[in-house]
PAKOLLO-929193 format. One record per residue (C-alpha): residue in three letters; y, x, z; residue number from 1. Coordinates in Angstrom, 3 decimals, decimal comma, padded with zeros to 6 digits, always signed. Layout:
% PAKOLLO-929193
<pt><aa>ALA</aa><north>Y</north><east>X</east><up>Z</up><i>NUM</i></pt>
...
This chain:
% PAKOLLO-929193
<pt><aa>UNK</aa><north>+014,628</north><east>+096,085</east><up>+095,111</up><i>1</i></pt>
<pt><aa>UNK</aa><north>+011,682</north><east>+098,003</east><up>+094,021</up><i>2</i></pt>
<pt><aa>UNK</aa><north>+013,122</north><east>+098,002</east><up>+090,698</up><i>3</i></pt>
<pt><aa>UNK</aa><north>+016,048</north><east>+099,334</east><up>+091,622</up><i>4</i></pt>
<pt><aa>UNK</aa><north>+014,674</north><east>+102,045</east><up>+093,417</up><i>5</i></pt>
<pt><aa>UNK</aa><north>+012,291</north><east>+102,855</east><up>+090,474</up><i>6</i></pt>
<pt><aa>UNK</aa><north>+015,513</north><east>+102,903</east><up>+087,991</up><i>7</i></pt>
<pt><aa>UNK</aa><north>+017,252</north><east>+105,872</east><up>+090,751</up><i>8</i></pt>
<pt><aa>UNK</aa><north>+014,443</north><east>+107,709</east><up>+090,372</up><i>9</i></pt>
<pt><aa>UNK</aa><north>+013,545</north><east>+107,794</east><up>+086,998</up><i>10</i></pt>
<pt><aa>UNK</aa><north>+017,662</north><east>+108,196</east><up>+086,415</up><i>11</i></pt>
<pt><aa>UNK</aa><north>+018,242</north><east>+111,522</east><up>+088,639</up><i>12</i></pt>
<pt><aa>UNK</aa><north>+015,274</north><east>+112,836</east><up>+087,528</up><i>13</i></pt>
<pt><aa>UNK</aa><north>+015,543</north><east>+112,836</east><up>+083,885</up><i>14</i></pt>
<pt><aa>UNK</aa><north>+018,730</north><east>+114,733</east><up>+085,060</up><i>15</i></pt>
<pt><aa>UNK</aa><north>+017,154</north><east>+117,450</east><up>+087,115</up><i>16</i></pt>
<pt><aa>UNK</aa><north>+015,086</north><east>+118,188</east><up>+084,320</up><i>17</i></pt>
<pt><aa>UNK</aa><north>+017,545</north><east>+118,362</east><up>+081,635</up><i>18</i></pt>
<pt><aa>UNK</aa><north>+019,594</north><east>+120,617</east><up>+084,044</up><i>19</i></pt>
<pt><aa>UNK</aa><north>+016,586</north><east>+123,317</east><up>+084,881</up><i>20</i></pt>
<pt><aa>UNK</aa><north>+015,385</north><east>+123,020</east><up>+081,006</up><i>21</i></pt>
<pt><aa>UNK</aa><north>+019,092</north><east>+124,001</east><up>+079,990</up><i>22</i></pt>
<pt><aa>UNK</aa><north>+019,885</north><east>+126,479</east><up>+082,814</up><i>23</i></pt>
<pt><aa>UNK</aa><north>+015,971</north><east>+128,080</east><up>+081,927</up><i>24</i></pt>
<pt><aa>UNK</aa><north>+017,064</north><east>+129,528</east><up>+078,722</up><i>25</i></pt>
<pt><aa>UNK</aa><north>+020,042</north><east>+129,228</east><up>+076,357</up><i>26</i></pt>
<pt><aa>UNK</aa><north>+017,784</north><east>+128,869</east><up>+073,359</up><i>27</i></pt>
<pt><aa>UNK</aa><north>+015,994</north><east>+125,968</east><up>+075,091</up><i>28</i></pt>
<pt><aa>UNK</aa><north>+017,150</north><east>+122,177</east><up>+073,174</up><i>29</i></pt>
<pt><aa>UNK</aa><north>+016,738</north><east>+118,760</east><up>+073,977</up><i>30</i></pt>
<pt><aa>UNK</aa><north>+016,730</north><east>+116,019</east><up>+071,352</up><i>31</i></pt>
<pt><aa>UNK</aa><north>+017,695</north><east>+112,702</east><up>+073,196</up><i>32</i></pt>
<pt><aa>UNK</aa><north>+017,077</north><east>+110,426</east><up>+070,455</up><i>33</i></pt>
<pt><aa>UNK</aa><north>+015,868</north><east>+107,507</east><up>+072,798</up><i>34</i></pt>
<pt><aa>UNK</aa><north>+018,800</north><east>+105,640</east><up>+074,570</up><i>35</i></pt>
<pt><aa>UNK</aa><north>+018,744</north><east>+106,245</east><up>+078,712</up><i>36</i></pt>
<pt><aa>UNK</aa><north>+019,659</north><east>+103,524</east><up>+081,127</up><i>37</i></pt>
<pt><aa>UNK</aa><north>+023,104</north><east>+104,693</east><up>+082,359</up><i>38</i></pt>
<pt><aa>UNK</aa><north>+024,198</north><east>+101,407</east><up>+083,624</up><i>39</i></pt>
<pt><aa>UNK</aa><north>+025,357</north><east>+100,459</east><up>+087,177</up><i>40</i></pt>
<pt><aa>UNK</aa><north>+022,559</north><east>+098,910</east><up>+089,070</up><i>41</i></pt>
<pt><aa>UNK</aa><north>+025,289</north><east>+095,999</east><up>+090,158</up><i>42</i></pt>
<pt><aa>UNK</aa><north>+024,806</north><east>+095,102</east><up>+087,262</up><i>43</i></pt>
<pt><aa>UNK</aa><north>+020,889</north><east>+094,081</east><up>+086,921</up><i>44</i></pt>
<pt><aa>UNK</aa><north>+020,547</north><east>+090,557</east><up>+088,297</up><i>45</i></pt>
<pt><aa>UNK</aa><north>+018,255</north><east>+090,045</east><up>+090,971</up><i>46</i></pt>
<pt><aa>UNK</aa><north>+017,054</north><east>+086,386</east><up>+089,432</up><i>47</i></pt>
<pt><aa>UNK</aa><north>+013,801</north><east>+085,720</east><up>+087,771</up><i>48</i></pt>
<pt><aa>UNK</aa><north>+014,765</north><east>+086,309</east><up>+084,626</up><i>49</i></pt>
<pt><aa>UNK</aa><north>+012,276</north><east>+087,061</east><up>+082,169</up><i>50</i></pt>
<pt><aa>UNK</aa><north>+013,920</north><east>+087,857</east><up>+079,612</up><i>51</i></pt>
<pt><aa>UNK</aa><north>+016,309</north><east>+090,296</east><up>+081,929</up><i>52</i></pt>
<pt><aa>UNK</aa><north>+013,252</north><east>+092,023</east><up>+083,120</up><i>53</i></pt>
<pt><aa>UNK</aa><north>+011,576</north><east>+092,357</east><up>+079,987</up><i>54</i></pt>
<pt><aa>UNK</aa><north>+014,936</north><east>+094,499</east><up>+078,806</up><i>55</i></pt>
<pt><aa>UNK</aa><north>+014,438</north><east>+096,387</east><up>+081,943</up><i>56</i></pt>
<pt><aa>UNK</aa><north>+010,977</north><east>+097,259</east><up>+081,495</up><i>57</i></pt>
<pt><aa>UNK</aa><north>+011,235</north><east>+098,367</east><up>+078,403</up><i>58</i></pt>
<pt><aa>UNK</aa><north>+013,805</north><east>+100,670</east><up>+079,467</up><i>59</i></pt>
<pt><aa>UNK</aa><north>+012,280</north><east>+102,339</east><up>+081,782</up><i>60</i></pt>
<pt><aa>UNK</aa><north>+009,639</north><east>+102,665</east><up>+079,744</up><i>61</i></pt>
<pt><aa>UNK</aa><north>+011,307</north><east>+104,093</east><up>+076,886</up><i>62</i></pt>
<pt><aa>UNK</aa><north>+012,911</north><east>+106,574</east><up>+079,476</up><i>63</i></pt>
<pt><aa>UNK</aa><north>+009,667</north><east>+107,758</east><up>+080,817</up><i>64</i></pt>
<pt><aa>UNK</aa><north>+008,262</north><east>+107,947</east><up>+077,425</up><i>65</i></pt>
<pt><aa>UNK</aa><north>+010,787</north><east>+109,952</east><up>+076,411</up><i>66</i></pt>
<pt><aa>UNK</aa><north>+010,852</north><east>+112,459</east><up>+079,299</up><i>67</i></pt>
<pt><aa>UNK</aa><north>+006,548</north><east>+112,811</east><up>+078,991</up><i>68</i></pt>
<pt><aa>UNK</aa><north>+007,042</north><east>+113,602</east><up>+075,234</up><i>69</i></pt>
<pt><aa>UNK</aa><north>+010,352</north><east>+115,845</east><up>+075,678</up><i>70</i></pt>
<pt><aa>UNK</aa><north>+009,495</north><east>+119,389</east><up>+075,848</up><i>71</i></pt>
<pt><aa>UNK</aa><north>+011,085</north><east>+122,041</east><up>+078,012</up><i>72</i></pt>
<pt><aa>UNK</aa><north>+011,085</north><east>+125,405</east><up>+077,549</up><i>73</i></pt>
<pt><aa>UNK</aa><north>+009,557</north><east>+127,756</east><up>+080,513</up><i>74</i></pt>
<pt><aa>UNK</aa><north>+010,075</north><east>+130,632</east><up>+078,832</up><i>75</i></pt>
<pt><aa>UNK</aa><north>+012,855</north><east>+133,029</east><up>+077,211</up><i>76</i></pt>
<pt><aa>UNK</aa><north>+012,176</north><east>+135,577</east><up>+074,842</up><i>77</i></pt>
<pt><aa>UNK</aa><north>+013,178</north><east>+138,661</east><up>+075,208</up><i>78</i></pt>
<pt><aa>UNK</aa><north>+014,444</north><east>+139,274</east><up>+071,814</up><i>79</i></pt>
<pt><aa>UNK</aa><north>+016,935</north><east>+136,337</east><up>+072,302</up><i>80</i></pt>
<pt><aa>UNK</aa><north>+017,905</north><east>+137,765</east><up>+075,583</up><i>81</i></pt>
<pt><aa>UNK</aa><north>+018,501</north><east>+141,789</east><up>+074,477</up><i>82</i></pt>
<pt><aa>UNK</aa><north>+020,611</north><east>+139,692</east><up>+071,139</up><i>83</i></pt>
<pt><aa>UNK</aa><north>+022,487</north><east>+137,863</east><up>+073,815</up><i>84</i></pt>
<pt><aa>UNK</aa><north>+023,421</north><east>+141,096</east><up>+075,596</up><i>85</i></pt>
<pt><aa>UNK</aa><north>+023,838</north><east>+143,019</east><up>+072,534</up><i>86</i></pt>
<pt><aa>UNK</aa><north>+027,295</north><east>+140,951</east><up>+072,329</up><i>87</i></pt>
<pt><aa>UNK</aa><north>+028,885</north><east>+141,714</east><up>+075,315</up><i>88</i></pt>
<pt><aa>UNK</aa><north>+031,649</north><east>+144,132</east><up>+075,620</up><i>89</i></pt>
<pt><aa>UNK</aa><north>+030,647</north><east>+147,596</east><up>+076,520</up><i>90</i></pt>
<pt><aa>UNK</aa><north>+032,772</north><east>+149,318</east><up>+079,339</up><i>91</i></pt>
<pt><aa>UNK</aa><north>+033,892</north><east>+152,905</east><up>+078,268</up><i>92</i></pt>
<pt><aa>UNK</aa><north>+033,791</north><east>+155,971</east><up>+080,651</up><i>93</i></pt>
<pt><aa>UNK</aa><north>+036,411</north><east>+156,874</east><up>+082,928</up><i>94</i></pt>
<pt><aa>UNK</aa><north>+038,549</north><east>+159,052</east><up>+081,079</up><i>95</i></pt>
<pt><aa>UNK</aa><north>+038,468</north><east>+162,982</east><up>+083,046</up><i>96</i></pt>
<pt><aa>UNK</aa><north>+041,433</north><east>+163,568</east><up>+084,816</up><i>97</i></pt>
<pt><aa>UNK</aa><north>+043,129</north><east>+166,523</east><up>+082,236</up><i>98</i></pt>
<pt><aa>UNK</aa><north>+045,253</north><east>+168,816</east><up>+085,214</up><i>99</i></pt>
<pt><aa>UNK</aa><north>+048,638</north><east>+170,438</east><up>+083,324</up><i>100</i></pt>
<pt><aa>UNK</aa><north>+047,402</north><east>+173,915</east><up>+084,641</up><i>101</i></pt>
<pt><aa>UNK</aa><north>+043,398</north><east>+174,250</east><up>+084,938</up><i>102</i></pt>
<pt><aa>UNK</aa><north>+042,012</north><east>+174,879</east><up>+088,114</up><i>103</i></pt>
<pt><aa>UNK</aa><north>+040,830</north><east>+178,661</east><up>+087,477</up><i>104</i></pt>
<pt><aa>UNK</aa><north>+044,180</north><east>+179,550</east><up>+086,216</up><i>105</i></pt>
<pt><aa>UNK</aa><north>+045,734</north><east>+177,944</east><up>+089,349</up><i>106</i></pt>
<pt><aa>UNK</aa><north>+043,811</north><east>+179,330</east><up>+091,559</up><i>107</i></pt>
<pt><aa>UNK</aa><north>+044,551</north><east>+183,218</east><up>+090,016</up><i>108</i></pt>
<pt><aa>UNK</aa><north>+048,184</north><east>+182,801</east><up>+089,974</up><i>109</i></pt>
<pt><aa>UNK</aa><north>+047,869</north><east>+181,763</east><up>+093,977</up><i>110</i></pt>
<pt><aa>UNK</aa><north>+046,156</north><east>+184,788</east><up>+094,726</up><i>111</i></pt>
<pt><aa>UNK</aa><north>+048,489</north><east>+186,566</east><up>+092,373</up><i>112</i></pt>
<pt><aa>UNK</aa><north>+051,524</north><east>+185,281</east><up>+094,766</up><i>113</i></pt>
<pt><aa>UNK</aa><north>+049,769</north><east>+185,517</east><up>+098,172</up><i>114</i></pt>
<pt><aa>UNK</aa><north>+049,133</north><east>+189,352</east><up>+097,187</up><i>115</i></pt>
<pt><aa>UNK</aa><north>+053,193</north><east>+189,881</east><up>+095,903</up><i>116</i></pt>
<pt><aa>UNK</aa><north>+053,826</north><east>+188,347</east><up>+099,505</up><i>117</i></pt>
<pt><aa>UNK</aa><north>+051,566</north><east>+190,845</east><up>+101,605</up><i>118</i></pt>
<pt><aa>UNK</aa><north>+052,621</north><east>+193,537</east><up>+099,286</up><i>119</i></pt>
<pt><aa>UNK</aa><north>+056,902</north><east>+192,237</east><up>+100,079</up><i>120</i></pt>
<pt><aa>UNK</aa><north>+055,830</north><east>+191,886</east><up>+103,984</up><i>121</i></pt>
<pt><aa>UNK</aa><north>+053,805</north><east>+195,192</east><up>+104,270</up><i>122</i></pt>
<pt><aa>UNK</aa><north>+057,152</north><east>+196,994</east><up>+102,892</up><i>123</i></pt>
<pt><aa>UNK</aa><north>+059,689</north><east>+195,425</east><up>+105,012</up><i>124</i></pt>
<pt><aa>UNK</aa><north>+057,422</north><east>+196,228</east><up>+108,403</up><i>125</i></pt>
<pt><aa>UNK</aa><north>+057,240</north><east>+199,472</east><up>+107,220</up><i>126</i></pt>
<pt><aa>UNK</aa><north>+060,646</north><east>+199,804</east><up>+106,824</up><i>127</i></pt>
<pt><aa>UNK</aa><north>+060,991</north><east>+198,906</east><up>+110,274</up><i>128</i></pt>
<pt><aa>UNK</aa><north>+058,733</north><east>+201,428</east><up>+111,764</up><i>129</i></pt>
<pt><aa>UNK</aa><north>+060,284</north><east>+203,751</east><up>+109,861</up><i>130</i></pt>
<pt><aa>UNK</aa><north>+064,071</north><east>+203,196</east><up>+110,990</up><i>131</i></pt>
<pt><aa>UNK</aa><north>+065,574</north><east>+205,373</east><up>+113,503</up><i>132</i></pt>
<pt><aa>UNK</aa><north>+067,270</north><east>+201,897</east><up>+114,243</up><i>133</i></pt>
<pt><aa>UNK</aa><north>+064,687</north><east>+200,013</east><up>+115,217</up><i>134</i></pt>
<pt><aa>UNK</aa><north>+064,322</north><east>+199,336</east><up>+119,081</up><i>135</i></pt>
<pt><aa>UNK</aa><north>+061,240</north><east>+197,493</east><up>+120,185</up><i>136</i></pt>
<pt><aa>UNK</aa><north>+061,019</north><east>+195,663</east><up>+123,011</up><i>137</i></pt>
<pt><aa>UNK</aa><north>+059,185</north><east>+198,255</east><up>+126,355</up><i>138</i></pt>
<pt><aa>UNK</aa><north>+060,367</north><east>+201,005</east><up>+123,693</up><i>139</i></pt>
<pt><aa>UNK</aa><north>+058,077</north><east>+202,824</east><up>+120,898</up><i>140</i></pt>
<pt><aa>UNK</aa><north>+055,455</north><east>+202,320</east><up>+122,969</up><i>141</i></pt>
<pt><aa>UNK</aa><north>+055,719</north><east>+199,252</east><up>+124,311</up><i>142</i></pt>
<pt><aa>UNK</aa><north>+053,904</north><east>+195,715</east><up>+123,562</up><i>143</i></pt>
<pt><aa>UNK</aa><north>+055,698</north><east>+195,257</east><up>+120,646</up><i>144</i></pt>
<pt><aa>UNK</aa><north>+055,233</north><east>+198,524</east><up>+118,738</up><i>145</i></pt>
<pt><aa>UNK</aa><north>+051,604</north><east>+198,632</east><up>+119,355</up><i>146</i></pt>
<pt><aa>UNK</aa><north>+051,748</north><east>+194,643</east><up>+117,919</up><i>147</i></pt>
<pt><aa>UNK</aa><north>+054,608</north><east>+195,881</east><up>+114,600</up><i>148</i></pt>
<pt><aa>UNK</aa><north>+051,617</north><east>+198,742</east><up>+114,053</up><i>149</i></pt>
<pt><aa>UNK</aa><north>+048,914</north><east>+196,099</east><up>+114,173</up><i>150</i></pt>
<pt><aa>UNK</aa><north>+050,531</north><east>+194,285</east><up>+111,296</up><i>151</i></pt>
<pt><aa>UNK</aa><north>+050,870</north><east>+197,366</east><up>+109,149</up><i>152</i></pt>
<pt><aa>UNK</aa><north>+047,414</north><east>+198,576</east><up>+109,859</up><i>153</i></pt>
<pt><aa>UNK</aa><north>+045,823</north><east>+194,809</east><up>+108,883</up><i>154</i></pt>
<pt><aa>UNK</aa><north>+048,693</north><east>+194,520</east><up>+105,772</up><i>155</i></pt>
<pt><aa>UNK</aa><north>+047,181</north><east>+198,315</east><up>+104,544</up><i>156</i></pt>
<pt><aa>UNK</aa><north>+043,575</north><east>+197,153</east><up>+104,862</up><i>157</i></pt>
<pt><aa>UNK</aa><north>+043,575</north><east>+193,892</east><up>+102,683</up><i>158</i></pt>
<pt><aa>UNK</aa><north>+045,941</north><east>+195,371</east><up>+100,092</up><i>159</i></pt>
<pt><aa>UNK</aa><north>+044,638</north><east>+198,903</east><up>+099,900</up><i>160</i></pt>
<pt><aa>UNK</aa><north>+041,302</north><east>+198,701</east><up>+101,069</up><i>161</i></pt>
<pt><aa>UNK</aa><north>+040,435</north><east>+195,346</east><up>+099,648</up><i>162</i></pt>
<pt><aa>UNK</aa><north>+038,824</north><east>+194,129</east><up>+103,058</up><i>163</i></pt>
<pt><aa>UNK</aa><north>+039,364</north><east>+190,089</east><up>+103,906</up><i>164</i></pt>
<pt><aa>UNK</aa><north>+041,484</north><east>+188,680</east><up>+106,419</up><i>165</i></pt>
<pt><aa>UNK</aa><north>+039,255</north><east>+188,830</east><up>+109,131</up><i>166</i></pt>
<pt><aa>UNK</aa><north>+037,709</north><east>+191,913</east><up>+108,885</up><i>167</i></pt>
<pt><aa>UNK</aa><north>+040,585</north><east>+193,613</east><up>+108,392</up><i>168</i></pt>
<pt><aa>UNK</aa><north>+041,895</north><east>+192,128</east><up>+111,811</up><i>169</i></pt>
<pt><aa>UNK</aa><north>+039,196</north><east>+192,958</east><up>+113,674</up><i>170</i></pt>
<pt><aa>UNK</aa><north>+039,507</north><east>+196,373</east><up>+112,437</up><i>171</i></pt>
<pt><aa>UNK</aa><north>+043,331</north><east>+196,733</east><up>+113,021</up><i>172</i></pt>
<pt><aa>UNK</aa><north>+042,654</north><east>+195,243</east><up>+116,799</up><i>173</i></pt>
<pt><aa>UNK</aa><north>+040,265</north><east>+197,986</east><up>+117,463</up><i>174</i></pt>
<pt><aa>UNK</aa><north>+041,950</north><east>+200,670</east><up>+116,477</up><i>175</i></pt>
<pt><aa>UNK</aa><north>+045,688</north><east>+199,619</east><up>+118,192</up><i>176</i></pt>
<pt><aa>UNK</aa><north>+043,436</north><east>+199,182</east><up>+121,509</up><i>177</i></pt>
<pt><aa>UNK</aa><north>+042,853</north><east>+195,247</east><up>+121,422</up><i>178</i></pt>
<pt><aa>UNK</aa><north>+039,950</north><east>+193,509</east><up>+121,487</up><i>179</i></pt>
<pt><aa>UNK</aa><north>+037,865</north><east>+192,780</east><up>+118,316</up><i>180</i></pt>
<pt><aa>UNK</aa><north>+037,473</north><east>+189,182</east><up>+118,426</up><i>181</i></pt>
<pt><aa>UNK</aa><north>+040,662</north><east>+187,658</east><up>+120,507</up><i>182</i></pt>
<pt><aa>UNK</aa><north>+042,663</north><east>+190,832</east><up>+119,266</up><i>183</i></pt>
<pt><aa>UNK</aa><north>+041,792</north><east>+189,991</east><up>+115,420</up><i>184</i></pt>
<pt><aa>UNK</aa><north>+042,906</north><east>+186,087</east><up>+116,079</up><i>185</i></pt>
<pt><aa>UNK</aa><north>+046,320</north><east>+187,420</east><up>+117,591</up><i>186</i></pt>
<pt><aa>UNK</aa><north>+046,988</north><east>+190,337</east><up>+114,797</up><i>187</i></pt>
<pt><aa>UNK</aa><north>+046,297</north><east>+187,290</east><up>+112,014</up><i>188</i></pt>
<pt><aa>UNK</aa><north>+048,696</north><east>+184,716</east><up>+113,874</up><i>189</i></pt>
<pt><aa>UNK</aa><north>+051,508</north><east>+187,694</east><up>+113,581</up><i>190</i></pt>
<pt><aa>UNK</aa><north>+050,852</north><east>+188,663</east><up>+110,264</up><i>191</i></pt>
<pt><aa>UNK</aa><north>+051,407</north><east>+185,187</east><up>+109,671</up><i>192</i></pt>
<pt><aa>UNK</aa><north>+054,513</north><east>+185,641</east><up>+111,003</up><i>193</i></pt>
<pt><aa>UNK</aa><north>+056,025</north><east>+188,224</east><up>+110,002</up><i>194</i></pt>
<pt><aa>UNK</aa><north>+054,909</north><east>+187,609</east><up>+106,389</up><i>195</i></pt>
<pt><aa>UNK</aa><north>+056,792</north><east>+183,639</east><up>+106,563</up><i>196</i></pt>
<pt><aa>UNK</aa><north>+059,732</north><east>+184,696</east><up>+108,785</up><i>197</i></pt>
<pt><aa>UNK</aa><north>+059,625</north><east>+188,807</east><up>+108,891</up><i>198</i></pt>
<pt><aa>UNK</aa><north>+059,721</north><east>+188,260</east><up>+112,907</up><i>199</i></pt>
<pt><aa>UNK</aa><north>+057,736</north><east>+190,354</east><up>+115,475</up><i>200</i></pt>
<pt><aa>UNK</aa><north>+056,502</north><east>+188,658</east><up>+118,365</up><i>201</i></pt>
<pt><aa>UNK</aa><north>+058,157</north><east>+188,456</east><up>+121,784</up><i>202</i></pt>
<pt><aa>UNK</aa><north>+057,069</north><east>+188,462</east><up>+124,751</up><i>203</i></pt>
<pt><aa>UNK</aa><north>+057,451</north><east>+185,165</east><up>+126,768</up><i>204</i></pt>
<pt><aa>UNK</aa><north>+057,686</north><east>+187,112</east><up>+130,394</up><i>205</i></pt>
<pt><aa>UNK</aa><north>+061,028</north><east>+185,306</east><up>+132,085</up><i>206</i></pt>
<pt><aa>UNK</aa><north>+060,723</north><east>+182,119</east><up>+128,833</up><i>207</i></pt>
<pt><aa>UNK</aa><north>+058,057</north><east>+179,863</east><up>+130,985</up><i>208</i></pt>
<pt><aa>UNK</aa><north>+058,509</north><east>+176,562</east><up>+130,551</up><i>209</i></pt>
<pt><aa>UNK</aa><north>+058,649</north><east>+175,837</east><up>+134,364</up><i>210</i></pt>
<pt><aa>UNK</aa><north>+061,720</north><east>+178,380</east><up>+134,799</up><i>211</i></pt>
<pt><aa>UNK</aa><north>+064,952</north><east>+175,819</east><up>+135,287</up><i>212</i></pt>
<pt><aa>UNK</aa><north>+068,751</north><east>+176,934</east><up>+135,686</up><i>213</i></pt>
<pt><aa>UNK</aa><north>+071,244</north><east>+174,517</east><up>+137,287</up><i>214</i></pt>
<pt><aa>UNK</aa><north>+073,499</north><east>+176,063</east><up>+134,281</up><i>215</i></pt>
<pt><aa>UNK</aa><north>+071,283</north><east>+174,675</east><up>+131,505</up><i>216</i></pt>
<pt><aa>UNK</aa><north>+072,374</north><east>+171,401</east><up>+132,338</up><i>217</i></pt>
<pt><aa>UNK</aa><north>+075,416</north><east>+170,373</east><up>+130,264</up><i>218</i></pt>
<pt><aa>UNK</aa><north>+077,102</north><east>+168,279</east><up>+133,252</up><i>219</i></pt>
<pt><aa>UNK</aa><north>+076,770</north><east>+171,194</east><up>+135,940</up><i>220</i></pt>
<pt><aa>UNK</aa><north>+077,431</north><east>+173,705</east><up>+133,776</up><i>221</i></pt>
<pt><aa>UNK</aa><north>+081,187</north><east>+171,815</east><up>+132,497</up><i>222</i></pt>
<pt><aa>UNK</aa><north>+081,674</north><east>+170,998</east><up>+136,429</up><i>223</i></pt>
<pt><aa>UNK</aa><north>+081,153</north><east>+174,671</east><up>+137,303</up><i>224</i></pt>
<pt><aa>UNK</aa><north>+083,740</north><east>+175,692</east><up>+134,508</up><i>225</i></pt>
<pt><aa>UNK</aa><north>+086,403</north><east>+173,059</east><up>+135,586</up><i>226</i></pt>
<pt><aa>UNK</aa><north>+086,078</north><east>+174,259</east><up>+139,276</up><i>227</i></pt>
<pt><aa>UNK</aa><north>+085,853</north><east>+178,177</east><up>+138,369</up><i>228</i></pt>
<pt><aa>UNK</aa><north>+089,189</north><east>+177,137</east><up>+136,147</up><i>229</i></pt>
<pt><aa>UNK</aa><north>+091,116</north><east>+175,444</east><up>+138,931</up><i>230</i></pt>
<pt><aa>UNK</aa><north>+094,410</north><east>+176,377</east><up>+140,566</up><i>231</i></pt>
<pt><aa>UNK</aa><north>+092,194</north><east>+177,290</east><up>+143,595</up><i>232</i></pt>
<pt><aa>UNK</aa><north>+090,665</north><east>+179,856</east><up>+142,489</up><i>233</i></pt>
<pt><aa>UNK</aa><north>+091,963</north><east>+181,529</east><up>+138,732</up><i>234</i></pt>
<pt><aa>UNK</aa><north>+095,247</north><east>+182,042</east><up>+139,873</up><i>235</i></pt>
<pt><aa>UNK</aa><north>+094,521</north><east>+184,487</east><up>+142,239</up><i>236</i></pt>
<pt><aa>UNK</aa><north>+093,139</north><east>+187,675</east><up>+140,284</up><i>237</i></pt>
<pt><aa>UNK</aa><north>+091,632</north><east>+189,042</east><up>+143,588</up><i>238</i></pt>
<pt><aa>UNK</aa><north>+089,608</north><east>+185,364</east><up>+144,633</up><i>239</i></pt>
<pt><aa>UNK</aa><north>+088,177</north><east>+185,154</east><up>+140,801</up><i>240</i></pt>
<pt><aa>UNK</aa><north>+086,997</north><east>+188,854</east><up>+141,409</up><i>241</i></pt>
<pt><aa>UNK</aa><north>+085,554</north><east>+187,781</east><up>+144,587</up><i>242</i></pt>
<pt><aa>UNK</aa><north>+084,002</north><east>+184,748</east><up>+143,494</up><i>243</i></pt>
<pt><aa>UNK</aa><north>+082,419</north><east>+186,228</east><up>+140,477</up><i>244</i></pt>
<pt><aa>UNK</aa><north>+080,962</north><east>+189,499</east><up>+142,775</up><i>245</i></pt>
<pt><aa>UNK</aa><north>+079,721</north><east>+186,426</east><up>+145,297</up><i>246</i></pt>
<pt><aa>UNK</aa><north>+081,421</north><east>+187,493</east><up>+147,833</up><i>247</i></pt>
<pt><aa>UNK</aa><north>+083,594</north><east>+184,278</east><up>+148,425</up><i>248</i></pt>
<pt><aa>UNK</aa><north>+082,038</north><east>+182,042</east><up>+149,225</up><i>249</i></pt>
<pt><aa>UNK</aa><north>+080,155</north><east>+183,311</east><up>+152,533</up><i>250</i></pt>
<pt><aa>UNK</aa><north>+083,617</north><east>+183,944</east><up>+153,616</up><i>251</i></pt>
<pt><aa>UNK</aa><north>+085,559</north><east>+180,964</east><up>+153,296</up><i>252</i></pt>
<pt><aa>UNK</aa><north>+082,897</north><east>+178,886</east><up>+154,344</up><i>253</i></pt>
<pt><aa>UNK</aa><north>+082,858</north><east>+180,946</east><up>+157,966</up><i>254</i></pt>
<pt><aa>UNK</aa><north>+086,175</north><east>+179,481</east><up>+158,660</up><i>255</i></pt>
<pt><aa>UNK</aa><north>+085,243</north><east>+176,467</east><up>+158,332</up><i>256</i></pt>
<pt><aa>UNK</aa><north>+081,960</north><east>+177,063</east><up>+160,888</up><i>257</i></pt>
């Protein structure tokens, strides 16, 4: 059994060191001129056999003798390893993304549009100030005109005066009597506005969200026509004239009191 255990050994070792000396460096060879045992171990026979052990020990011996004189190579140069890399495919640059219209020139012919459109809006608003037509909500000097002569003033100052958006706000607010900063946030949102819809702003006094009519609701409202259309009460010229004046109502219902 010690035999055996000696052959193991000696086997998987002479492995391990052919697998570090050939995973050490690629330029590192081996010349296995001496035969290896590479026999199953079933098949030594466990008698007394000289002759059988004699074979055996000079196997091993031959195997041992041969992995003492083998050399292995520790060490890789580093000519052989910049050759080795020296053959591997180089990876080209990303290629620059080539834009169809360069970003300088895009940007000028935005600015060149966004002034054509505050040029178009500043024109049309005063066109309206300017119309004997016009009728602002509170009248010409209501909410709404001092907010239509907000937009003109801030319109004026970036086109004419070459001021930015929100100085030219703030400036416009002060003047027209608002304040500078809230004022200047409100006179930009109806530029904005009027320059993407050409609409002033209204006021949302009566439009709260809260405020319900039984008549917005598409059942009561078709009931309320049916009944207002019945025999009861359109035939008679005088009862429709009563019931629209609200008068009715209060009436008929003291009969029934």
């Amino acid at each position: 059994m010690d035999l055996q255990v000696l052959l193991m050994q000696n086997f998987f070792k002479s492995q391990s060191q052919t697998v570090e000396s050939s995973g050490s460096c690629a330029t590192g060879t081996q010349d296995f001129a001496t035969p290896i045992f590479c026999d199953y171990l079933s098949d030594i026979s466990t008698d007394s056999d000289e002759g059988s052990d004699d074979i055996i020990d000079e196997s091993v011996r031959d195997s041992t003798a041969h992995l003492n004189e083998s050399p292995v190579v520790t060490s890789c140069n580093s000519t052989d390893i910049s050759e080795s890399l020296s053959h591997l495919p180089s990876v080209h640059p990303l290629k620059r993304q080539k834009l169809a219209v360069p970003f300088r020139a895009q940007c000028e012919i935005d600015a060149t549009a966004r002034l054509e459109a505050w040029e178009n809006a500043l024109v049309e608003i005063e066109k309206l100030l300017k119309s004997m037509k016009t009728e602002f909500a509170g009248g010409s000097h209501g909410l709404q005109a001092k907010q239509a002569w907000s937009i003109q003033s801030h319109l004026s100052l970036m086109i004419w005066k070459g001021r930015n958006t929100i100085n030219a706000s703030e400036m416009a607010a002060e003047c027209h009597g608002f304040a500078a900063v809230w004022g200047g946030c409100q006179i930009r949102s109806w530029t904005r506005t009027w320059i993407s819809h050409h609409k002033l702003p209204v006021s949302l006094t009566g439009c709260h969200a809260k405020a319900y009519s039984l008549l917005d609701d598409p059942g009561i409202a078709a009931e309320l026509c049916a009944y207002v259309r019945s025999n009861t009460w359109a035939v008679d010229a005088q009862k429709l004239t009563d019931f629209s004046k609200e008068k009715l109502i209060p009436a008929e219902v003291e009969k029934y009191l």
